[in-house]
C-alpha positions in Angstrom: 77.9 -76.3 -95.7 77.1 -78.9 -98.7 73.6 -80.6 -98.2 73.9 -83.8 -100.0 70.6 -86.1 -100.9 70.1 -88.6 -103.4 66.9 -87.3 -104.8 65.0 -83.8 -105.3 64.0 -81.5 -102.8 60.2 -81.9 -102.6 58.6 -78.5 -100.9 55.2 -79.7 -99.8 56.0 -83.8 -99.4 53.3 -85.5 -97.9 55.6 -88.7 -96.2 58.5 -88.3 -93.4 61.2 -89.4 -96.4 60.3 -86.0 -98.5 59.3 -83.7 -95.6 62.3 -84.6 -93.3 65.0 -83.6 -95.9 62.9 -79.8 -96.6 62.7 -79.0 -92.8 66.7 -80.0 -92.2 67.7 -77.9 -95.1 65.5 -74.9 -94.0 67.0 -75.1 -90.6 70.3 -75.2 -91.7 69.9 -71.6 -93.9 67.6 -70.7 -90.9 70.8 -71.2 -88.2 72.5 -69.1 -90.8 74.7 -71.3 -93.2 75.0 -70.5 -96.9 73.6 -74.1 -98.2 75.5 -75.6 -101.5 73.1 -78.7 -102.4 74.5 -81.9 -103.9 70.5 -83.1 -104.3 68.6 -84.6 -107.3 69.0 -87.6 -109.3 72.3 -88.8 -110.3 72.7 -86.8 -113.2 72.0 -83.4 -111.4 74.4 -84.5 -108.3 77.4 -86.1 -111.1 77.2 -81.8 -112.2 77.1 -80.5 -108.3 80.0 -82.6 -107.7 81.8 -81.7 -110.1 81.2 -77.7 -109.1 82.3 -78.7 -105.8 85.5 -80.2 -106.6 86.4 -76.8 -108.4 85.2 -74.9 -105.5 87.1 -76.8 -103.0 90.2 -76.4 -105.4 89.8 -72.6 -105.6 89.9 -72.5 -102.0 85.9 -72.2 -100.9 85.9 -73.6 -97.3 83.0 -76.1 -96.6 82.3 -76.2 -92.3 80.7 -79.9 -93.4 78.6 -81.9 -95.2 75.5 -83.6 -93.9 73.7 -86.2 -95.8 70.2 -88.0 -95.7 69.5 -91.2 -97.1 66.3 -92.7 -98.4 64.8 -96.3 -97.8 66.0 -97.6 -100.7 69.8 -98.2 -101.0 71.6 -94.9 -102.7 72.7 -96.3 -105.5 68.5 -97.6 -106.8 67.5 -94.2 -106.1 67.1 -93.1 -110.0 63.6 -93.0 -110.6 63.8 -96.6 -113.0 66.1 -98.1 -109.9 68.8 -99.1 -112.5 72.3 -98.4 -110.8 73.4 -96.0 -113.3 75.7 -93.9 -110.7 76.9 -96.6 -108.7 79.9 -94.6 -107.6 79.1 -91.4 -107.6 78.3 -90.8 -103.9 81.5 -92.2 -102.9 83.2 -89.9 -104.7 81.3 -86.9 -103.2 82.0 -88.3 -99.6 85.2 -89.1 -100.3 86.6 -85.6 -101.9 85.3 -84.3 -98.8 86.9 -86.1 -97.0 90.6 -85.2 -98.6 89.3 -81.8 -98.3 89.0 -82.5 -94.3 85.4 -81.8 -94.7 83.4 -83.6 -91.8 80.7 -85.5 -93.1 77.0 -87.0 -91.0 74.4 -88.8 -92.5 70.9 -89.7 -91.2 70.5 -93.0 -91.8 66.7 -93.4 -92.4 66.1 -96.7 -91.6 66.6 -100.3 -90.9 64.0 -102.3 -91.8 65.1 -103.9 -94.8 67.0 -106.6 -92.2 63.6 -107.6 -91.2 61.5 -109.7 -93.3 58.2 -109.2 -92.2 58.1 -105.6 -93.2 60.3 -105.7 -96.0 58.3 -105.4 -99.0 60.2 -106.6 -102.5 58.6 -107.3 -105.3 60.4 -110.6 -106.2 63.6 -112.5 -104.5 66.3 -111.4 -106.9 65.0 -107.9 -106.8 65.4 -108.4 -102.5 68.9 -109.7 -103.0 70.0 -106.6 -105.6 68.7 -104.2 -103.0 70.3 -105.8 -99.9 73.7 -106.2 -101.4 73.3 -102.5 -102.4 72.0 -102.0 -99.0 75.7 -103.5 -97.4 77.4 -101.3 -100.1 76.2 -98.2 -98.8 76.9 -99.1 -95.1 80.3 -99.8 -96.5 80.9 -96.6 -97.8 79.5 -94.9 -94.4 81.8 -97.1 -92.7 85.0 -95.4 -94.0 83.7 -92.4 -95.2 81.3 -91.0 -92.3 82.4 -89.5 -89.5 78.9 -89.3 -87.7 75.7 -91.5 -88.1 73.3 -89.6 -87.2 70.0 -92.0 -86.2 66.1 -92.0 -85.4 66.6 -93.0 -82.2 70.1 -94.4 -80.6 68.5 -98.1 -80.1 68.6 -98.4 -83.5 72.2 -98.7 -83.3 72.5 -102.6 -82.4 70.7 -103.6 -85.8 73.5 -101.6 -87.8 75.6 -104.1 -89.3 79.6 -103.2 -90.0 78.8 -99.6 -88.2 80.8 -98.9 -85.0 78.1 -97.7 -82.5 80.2 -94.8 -81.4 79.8 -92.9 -84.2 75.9 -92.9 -83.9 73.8 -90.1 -82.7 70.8 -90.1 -82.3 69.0 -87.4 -84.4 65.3 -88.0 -84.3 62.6 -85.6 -86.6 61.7 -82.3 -85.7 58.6 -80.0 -85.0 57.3 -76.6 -86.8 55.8 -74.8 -83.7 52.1 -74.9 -83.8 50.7 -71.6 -82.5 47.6 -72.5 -82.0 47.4 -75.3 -79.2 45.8 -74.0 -76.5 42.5 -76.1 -76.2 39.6 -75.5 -73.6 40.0 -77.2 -70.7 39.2 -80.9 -70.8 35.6 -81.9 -69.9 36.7 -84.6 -66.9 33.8 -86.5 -67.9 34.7 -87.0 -71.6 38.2 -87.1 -73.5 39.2 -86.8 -77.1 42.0 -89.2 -78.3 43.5 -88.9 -81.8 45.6 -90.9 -83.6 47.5 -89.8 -86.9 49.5 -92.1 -88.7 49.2 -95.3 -90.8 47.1 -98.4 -90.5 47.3 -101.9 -91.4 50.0 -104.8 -90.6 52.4 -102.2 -89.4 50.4 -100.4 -86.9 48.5 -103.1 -85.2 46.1 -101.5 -82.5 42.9 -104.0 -81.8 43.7 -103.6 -78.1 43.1 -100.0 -78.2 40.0 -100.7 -80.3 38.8 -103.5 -77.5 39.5 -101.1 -74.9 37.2 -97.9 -76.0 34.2 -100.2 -76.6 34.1 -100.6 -73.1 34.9 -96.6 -72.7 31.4 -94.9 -74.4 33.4 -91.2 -72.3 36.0 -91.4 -74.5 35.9 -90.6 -78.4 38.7 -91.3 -80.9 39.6 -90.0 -84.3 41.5 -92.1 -86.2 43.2 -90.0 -88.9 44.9 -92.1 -92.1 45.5 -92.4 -95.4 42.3 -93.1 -97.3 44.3 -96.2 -99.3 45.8 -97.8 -95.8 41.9 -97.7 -94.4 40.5 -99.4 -97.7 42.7 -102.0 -98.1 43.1 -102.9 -94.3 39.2 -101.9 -92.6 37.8 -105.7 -93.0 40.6 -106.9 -91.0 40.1 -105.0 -87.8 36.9 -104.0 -85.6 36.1 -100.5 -85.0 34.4 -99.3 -82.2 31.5 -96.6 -82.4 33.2 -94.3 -80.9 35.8 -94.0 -83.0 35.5 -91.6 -85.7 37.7 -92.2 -89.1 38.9 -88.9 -91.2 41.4 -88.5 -93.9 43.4 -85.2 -93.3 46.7 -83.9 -93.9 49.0 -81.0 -93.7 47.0 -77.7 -92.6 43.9 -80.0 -92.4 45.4 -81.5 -89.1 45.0 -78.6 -87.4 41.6 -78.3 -86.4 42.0 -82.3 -85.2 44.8 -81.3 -82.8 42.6 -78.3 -81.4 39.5 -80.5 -80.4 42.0 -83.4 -79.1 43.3 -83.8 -75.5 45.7 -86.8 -75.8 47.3 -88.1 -78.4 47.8 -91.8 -79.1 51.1 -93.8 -80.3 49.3 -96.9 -78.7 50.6 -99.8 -81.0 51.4 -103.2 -80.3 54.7 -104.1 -79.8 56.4 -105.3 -82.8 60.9 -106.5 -83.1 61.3 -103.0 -85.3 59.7 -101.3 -82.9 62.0 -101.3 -80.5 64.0 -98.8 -82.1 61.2 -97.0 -84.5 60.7 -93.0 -83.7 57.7 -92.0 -85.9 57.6 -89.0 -87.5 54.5 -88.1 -86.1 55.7 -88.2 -82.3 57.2 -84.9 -82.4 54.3 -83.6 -85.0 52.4 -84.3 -81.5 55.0 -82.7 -79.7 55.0 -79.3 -81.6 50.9 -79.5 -81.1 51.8 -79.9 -77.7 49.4 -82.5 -77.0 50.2 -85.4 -74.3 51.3 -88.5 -75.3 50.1 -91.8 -75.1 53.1 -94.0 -75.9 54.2 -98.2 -75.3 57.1 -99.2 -72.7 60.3 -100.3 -74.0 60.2 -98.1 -77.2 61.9 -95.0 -78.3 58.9 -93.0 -77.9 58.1 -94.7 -74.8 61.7 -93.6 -73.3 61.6 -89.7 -74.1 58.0 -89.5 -72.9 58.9 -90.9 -69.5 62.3 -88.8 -69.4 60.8 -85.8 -69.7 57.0 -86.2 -68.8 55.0 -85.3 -71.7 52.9 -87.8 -71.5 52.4 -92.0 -70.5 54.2 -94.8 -71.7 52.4 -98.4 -70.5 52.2 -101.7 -71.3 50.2 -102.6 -74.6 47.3 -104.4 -72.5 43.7 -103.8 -72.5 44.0 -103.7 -68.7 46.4 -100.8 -68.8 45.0 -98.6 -71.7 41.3 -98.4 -69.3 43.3 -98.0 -66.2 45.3 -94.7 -68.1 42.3 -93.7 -69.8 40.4 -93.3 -66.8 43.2 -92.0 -64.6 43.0 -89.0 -66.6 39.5 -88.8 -66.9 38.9 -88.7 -63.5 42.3 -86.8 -62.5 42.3 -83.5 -65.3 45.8 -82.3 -62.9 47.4 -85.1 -64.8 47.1 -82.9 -68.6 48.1 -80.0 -67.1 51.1 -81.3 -65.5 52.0 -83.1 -68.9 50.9 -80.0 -70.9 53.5 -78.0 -68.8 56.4 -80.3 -69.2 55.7 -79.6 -72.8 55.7 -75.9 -72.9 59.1 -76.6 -71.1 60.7 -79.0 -73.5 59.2 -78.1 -77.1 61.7 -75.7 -78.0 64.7 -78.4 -77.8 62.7 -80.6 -80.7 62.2 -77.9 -83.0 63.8 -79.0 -86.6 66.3 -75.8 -85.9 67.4 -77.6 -82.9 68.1 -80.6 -84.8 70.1 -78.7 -87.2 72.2 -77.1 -84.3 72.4 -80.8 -82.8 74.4 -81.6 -86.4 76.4 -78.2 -86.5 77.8 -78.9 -82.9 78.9 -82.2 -84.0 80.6 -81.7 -87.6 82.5 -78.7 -86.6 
């Protein structure tokens, strides 16, 4: 197969855009395909093409290619953002597809339609990147044979895309082996929360809500620079605890936590965001705590690995407490888990994309 991404392969990335593209390569050479990479900057992918046109001509037989995009438009991805390859890509796609090679992409994201979380320096800088933006939906338009999504809402903000060619293809899990807590003290309960914090992940409600709960403790886990620039603006309760951890650091917060928290407000891009972290919680196997009407909120109902509710201060206490005073309802969560884990691994995303392309 020909793994195609327009930047390099980072091995220990510390943000869903570099770790997402490492776990779906491993799992491709872990379901057994020999992997040629078309990855790097454009000078390093102009030389990979150009080996796979002459191994395509000598005969070599590619099953598919499968892509992953960045946020930025493909053709801005060079590290000054100049459009120095413009064309390149296209090229790639498009020999494949003379070669009746199947191609997929993940397409990363969306928000760049939506101005209050589109960040851009200055307006003709926001106009380069969105007609760049249109180009590469373009190109996927005749040249894709699968769009493979976050999650399948996401589908009706696509412009120019037909919405049967989406998938939805959401991040993966590592299994954690070491997620067996002690059974939860029905009299206390540990909620954690990893992610970002600020404008995007608005959760005062939550906040409000464990003042008035002294039986259950939160950690809040973040980057150090999102809680800086964004504490002033929101009240912390006492019993929330802030820590900055990552990678094998999270471990020990997922072992002393009983439920885990996806409790933001509801936001437009919300209603098709999957965050990374969802299945991180997954693979922890730790319940989930998640908001109606979103794409976490969906899967968690579907297959009963956790809550989804309404973001009111009313329904986080009457949840909260429920499980408190009801421990059955972990355990019947923390089953359905054990049950559906192994179809979220990254391997099983990787199968998802093999079934489809060939």
């Amino acid at each position: 197969m020909i793994f195609h991404y327009p930047a390099p392969i980072v091995e220990n990335g510390n943000v869903a855009s570099q770790i997402r593209p490492y776990k779906m390569l491993k799992a491709f050479e872990n379901s057994g395909y020999k992997v040629f990479q078309i990855t790097g900057y454009g000078s390093e992918r102009r030389k990979k093409y150009h080996l796979l046109k002459k191994k395509i001509k000598d005969g070599y037989v590619f099953d598919f290619l499968y892509s992953e995009s960045l946020t930025i438009p493909t053709a801005l991805a060079e590290p000054n953002h100049i459009p120095t390859f413009p064309f390149l890509d296209a090229k790639i796609f498009l020999r494949c597809n003379k070669a009746d090679i199947k191609v997929g992409l993940f397409y990363r994201d969306i928000y760049w339609k939506f101005d209050e979380i589109y960040n851009s320096p200055n307006y003709l800088h926001k106009i380069v990147s969105k007609f760049f933006h249109y180009y590469d939906l373009i190109l996927y338009r005749y040249q894709v044979d699968f769009l493979f999504l976050p999650s399948i809402e996401m589908a009706d903000y696509i412009p120019l895309i037909d919405s049967v060619k989406c998938i939805e293809l959401p991040a993966g899990h590592d299994f954690n082996t070491c997620i067996n807590s002690n059974d939860t003290d029905s009299n206390k309960l540990n909620l954690l929360y990893v992610g970002g914090f600020g404008p995007g992940y608005p959760m005062q409600k939550l906040f409000n809500t464990l003042e008035l709960l002294p039986n259950v403790e939160m950690t809040l886990c973040t980057r150090k620079s999102d809680w800086l620039a964004n504490r002033q603006n929101v009240k912390i309760p006492a019993n929330v605890e802030v820590v900055h951890k990552s990678g094998e650091e999270l471990a020990s917060l997922y072992e002393d936590s009983d439920v885990v928290s996806l409790v933001l407000e509801p936001q437009r891009w919300r209603k098709f965001a999957f965050p990374f972290k969802f299945f991180e919680y997954l693979g922890n196997g730790k319940p989930i705590i998640a908001i109606i009407d979103s794409p976490p909120g969906r899967l968690v109902e579907q297959l009963g690995i956790g809550w989804a509710i309404n973001y009111t201060e009313e329904d986080i206490s009457k949840l909260l407490n429920s499980i408190m005073d009801c421990p059955s309802l972990l355990k019947k969560a923390k089953s359905n888990i054990a049950l559906n884990r192994p179809n979220h691994t990254w391997k099983a995303r990787a199968d998802s994309v093999i079934s489809r392309l060939t």
